[in-house]
C-alpha positions as CSV (number, residue, x, y, z in Angstrom):
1,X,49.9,135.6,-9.4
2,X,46.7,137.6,-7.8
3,X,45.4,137.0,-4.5
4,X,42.1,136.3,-6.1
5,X,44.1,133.6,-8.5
6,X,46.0,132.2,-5.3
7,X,42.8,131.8,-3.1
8,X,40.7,130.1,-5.4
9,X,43.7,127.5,-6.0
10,X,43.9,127.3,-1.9
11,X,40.1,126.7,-1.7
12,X,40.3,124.0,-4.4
13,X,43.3,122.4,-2.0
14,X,41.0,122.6,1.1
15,X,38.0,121.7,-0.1
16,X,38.2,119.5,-3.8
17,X,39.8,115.7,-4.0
18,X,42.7,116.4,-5.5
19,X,42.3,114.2,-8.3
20,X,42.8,116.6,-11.6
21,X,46.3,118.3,-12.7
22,X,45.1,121.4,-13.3
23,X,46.6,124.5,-15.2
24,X,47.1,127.5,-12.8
25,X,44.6,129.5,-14.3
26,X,41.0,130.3,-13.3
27,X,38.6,131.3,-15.8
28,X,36.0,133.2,-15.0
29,X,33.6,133.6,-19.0
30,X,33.9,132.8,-22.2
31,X,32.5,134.1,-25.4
32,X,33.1,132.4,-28.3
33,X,36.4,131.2,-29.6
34,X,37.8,132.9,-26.1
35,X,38.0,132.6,-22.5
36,X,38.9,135.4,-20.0
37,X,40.7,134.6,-16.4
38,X,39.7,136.5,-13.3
39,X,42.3,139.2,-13.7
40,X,40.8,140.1,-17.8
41,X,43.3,137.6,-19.0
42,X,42.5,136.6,-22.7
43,X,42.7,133.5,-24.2
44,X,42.5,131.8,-27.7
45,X,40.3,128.6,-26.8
46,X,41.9,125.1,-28.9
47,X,40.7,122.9,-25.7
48,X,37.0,123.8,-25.7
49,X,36.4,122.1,-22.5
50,X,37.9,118.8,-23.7
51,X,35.8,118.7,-27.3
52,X,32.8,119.5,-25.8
53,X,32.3,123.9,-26.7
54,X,31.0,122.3,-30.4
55,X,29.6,125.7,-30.9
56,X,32.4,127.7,-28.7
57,X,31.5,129.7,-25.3
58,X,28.0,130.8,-24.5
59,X,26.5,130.6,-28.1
60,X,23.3,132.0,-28.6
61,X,21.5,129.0,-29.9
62,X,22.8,127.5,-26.3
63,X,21.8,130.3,-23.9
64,X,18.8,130.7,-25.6
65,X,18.1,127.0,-25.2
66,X,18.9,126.8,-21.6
67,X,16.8,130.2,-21.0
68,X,13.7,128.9,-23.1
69,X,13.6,125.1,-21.2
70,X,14.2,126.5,-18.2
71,X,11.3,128.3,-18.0
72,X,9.1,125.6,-18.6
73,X,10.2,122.2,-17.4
74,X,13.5,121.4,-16.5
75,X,13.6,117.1,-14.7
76,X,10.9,115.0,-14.4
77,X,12.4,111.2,-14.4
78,X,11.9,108.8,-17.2
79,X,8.6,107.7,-15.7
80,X,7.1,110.2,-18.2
81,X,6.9,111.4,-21.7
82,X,9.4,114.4,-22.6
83,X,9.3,115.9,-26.2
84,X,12.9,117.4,-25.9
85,X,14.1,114.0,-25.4
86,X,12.1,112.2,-28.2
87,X,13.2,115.2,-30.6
88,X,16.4,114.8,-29.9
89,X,16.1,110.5,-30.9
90,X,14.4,111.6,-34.1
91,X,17.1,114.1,-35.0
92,X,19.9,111.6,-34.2
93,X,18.2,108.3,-35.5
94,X,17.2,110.6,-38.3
95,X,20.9,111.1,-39.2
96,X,22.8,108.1,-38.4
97,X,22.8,104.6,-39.5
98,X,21.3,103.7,-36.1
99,X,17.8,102.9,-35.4
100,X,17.1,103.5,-31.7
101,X,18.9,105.4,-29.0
102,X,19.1,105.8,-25.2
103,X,20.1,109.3,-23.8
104,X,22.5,109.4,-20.5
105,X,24.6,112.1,-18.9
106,X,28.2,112.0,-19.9
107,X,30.5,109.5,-22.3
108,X,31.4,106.7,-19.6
109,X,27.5,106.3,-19.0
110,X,27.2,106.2,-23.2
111,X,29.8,103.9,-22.8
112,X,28.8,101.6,-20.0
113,X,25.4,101.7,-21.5
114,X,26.8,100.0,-25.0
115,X,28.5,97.7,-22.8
116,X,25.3,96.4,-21.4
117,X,23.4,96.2,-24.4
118,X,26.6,94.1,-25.9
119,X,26.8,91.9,-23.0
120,X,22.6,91.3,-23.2
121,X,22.9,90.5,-26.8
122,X,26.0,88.0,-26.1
123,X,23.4,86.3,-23.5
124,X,20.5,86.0,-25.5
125,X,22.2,85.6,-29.0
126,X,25.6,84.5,-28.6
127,X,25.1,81.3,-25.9
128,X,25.9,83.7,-23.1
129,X,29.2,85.2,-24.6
130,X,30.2,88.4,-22.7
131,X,33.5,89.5,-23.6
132,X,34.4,92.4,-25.2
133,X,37.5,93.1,-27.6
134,X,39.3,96.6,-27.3
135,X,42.5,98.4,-27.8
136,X,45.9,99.4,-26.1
137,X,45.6,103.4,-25.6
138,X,42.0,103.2,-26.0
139,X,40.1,105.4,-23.5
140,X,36.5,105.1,-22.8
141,X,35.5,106.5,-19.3
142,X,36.3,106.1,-16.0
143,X,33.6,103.8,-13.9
144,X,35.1,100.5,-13.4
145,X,34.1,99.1,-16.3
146,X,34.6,101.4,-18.6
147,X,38.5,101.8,-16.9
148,X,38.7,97.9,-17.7
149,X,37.9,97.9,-21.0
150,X,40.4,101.2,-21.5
151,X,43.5,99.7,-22.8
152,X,46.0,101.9,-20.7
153,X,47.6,100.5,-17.2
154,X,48.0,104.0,-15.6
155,X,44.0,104.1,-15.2
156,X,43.8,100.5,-14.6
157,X,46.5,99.7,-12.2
158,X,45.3,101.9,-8.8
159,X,42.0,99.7,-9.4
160,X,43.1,96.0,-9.8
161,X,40.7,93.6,-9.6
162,X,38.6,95.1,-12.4
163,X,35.9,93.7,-13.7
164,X,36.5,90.7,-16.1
165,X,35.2,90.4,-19.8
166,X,37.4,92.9,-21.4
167,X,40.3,91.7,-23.6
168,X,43.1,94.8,-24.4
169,X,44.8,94.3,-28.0
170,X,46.7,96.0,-30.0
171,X,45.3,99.2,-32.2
172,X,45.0,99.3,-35.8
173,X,46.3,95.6,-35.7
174,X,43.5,93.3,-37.3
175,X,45.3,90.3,-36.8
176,X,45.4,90.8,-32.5
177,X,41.6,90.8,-33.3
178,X,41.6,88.2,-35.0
179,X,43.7,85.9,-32.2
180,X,41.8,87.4,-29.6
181,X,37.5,86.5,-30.9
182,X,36.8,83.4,-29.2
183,X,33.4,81.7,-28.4
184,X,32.8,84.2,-25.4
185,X,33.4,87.4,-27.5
186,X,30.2,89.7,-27.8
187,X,31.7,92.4,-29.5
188,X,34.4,94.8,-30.3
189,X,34.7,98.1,-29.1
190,X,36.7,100.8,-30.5
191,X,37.4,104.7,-31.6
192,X,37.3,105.7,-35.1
193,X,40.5,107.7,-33.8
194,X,41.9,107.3,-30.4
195,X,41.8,111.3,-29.1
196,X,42.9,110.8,-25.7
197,X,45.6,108.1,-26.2
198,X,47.2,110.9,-28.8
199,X,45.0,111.5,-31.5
200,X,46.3,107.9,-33.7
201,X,44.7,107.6,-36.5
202,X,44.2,104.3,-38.0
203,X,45.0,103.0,-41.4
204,X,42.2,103.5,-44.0
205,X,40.8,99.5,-43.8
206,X,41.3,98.9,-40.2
207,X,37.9,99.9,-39.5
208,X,36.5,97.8,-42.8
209,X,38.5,95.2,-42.0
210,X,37.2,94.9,-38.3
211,X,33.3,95.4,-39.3
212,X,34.1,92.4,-41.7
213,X,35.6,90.2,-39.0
214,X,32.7,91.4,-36.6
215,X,29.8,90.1,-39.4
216,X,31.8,86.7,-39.9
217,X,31.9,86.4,-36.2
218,X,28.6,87.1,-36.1
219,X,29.6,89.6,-33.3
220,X,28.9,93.5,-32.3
221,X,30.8,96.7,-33.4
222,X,30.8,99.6,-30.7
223,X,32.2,102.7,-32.1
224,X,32.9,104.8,-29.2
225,X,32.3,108.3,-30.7
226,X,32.5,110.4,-27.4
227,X,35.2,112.5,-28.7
228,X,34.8,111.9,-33.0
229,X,31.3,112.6,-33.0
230,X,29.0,115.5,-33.6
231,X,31.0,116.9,-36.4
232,X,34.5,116.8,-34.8
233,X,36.2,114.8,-37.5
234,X,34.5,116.7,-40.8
235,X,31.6,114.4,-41.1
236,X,28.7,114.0,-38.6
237,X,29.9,110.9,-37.5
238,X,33.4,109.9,-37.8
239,X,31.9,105.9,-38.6
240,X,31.4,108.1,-42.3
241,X,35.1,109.0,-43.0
242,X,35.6,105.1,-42.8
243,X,33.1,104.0,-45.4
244,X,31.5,101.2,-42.4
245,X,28.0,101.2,-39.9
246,X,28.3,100.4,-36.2
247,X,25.8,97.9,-34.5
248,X,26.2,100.1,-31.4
249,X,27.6,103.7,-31.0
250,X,28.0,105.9,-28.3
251,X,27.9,109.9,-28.0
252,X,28.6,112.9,-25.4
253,X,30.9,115.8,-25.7
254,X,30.2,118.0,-28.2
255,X,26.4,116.7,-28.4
256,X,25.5,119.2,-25.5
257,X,27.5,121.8,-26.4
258,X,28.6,122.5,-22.9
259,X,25.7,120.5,-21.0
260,X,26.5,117.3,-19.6
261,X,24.9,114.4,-22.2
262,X,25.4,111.4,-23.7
263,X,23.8,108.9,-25.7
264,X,24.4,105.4,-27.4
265,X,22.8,104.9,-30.6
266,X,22.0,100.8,-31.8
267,X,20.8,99.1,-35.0
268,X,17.9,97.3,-35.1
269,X,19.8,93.8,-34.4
270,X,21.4,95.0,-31.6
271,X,18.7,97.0,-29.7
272,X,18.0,93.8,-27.4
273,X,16.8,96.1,-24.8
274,X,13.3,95.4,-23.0
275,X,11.5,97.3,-20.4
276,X,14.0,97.5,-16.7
277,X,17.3,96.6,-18.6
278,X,18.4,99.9,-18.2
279,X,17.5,103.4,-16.9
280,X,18.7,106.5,-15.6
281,X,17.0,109.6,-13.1
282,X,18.8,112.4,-14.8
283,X,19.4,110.9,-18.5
284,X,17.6,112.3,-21.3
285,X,15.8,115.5,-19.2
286,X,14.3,118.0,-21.1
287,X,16.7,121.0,-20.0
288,X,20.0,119.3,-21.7
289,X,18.2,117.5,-24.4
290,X,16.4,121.3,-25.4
291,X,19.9,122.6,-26.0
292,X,21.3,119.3,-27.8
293,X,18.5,119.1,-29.9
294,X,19.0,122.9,-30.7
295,X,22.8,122.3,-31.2
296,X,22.9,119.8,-33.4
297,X,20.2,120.8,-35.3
298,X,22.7,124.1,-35.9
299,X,26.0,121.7,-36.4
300,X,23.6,119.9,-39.6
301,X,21.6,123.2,-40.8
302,X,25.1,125.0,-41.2
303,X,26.9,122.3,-42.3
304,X,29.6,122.7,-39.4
305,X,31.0,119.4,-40.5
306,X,31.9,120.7,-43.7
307,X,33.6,124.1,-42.2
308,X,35.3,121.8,-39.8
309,X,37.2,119.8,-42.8
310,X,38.3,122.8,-44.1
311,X,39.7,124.8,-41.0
312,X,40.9,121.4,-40.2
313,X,43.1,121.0,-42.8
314,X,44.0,124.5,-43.0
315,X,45.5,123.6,-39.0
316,X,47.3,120.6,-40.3
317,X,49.0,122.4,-43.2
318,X,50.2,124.9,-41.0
319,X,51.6,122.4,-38.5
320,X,53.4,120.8,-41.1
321,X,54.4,124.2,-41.8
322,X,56.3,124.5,-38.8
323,X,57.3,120.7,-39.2
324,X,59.5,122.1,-41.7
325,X,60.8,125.2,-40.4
326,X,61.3,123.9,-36.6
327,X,63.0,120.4,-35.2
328,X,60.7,120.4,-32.0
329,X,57.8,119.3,-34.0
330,X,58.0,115.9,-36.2
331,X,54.6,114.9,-36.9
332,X,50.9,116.0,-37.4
333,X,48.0,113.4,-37.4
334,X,44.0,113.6,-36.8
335,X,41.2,114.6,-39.2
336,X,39.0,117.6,-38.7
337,X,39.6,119.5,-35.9
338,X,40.9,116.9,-33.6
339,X,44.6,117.1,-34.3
340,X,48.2,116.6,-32.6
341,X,51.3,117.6,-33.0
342,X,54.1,115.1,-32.3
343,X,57.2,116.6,-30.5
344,X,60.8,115.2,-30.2
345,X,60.7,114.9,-26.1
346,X,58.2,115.2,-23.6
347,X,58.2,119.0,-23.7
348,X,54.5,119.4,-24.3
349,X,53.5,120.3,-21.0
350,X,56.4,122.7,-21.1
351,X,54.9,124.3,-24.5
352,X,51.8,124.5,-23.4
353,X,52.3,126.6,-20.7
354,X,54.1,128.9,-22.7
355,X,51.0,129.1,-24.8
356,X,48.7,129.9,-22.1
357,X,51.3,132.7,-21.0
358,X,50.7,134.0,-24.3
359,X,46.9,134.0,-24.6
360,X,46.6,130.0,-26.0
361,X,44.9,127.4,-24.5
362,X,46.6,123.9,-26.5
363,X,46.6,120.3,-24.3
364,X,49.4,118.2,-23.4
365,X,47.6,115.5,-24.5
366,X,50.5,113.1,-24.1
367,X,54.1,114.2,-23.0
368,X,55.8,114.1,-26.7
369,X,52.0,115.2,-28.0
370,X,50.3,118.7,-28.1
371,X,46.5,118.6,-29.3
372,X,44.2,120.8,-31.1
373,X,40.3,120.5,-30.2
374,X,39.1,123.8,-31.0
375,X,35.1,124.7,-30.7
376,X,33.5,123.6,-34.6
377,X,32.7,127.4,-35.3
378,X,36.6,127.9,-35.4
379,X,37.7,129.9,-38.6
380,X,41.1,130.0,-40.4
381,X,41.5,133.1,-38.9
382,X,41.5,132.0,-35.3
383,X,44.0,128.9,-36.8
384,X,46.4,131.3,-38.0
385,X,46.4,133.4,-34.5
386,X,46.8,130.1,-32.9
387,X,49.9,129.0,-34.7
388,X,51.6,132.3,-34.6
389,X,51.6,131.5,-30.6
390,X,52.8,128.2,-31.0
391,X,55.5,129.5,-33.3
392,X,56.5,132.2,-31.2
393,X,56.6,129.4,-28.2
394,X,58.8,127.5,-30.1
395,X,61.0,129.9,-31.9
396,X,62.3,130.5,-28.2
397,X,62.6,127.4,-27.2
């Protein structure tokens, strides 16, 4: 280890809460599908900043975004008019189901955003109700709200009492729905495909089946989107590879590219929202909406979504591949290019160190779970580089 590498890690131990488990490596730029460490270390890129590099590292389209805004107006509160921001609605009302959106900073405000505007609609049109339905292994941010309504005690427990008006239930289960709607639901809130609780992937009518219960309840549907948004699943949306509309979706990752956004998106019945009901100093400023706006207007004009289902699959074939071939890997689940690979013991933090010592960034997502979140410009070529690594890892295991 460098004494560059070791006193950046002491500085972070001196200085930083100590709150992340972070891998002993510190990057220094990325270009790309790559990332290069302080010492000129290279590295094959399939976390891209947790889902959020849609377009990979310091894309044109982004830098010159950043470089164009910045140059003539960067913050000036939402007590004015901003065309970056209102370009951005159009483009994303423009192609969703939605009809009006709010623009924040980050997934847990898009989150506790669409929590609010459930809970306001449960006051005015529901007699008050206020609970919300979601799901064991669910993850949707980490304010204290959004912690409560994510269905996994290791967040939960170091913060007890949370707040009330969140029931947990079981995923891809319609019948723990079902039991769990009472007079004082509002809505139900869940991912199309839960990424962080290990990339589980519903079966094909869950989400039918829970937009019908939701319309006979007479009830909201939140599709938290953070993470299966913006392309990441091989549609736009991952609502689409479901065949249903949410009342209320939220948005942030790979929106930004890089920059810290997020949005929620509502139809026309849910957007209850009047003037003071919600607000934000930094949301929606014209530096990060220039460069959202600018990259997903490149994610739709070259059909990103549409190279993403193919690499994707092209990334779960060869998984399976090794399946076959190696015992240390028994399952591969996701759409797109949000995929995992089951293993048969909690070795994945093991493995993916062994990756990064050979030039692969993969994430542990869970301990028996490795997953792929590559940047959207990823190429079957960079797939088949990536799995000769994770062969090689596991060949020696």
């Amino acid at each position: 280890m460098s004494t560059d590498k070791l006193n950046w890690i002491e500085l972070e131990k001196k200085y930083f809460m100590l709150v992340f488990k972070r891998t002993p490596v510190v990057l220094a730029r990325g270009r790309g599908m790559y990332v290069w460490d302080i010492d000129g270390k290279k590295y094959l890129d399939f976390v891209a900043g947790l889902a959020v590099n849609s377009l990979g590292h310091c894309h044109p389209v982004i830098t010159g975004a950043l470089n164009a805004q910045s140059k003539k107006l960067i913050q000036t509160s939402n007590l004015y008019y901003s065309m970056p921001q209102l370009k951005l609605a159009e483009l994303l009302v423009n192609n969703s189901c939605l009809d009006h959106v709010f623009i924040g900073n980050s997934g847990a405000e898009a989150n506790e955003g669409a929590i609010k505007l459930a809970r306001r609609y449960g006051k005015l049109k529901l007699d008050g109700a206020y609970e919300i339905i979601t799901t064991y292994d669910s993850f949707h941010g980490r304010t204290l709200a959004t912690t409560a309504a994510t269905g996994q005690n290791v967040f939960q427990e170091p913060y007890i009492p949370l707040p009330t008006g969140f029931i947990n239930v079981a995923y891809n289960d319609i019948e723990a729905i079902k039991k769990a709607v009472g007079k004082t639901t509002c809505a139900v809130m869940l991912e199309p495909i839960q990424a962080e609780g290990g990339v589980n992937v519903p079966a094909d009518n869950y989400l039918k089946e829970v937009r019908a219960l939701c319309d006979e309840k007479g009830i909201l549907l939140i599709l938290d989107e953070v993470q299966t948004g913006i392309g990441r699943l091989g549609s736009l949306f991952g609502y689409q590879q479901y065949g249903v509309e949410p009342d209320i979706m939220t948005l942030a990752k790979g929106l930004g590219g890089g920059v810290p956004i997020g949005a929620f998106l509502a139809n026309e019945k849910a957007s209850v929202f009047v003037k003071g009901d919600h607000g934000s100093t930094f949301g929606g400023n014209p530096l990060v909406c220039n460069v959202a706006y600018e990259v997903l207007r490149y994610i739709i004009e070259q059909d990103l979504p549409g190279q993403v289902k193919r690499v994707g699959a092209h990334l779960q074939d060869g998984v399976k591949k090794l399946a076959s071939r190696y015992s240390s890997i028994t399952s591969v689940r996701g759409h797109g290019l949000l995929v995992a690979a089951g293993l048969n013991a909690d070795i994945s933090g093991d493995v993916a160190m062994k990756c990064l010592e050979n030039g692969l960034l993969v994430n542990p997502v869970k301990p028996n779970a490795l997953r792929f979140i590559p940047p959207l410009i990823a190429t079957e070529k960079d797939v088949d580089k990536a799995l000769s690594i994770l062969e090689k890892v596991i060949k020696e295991r």
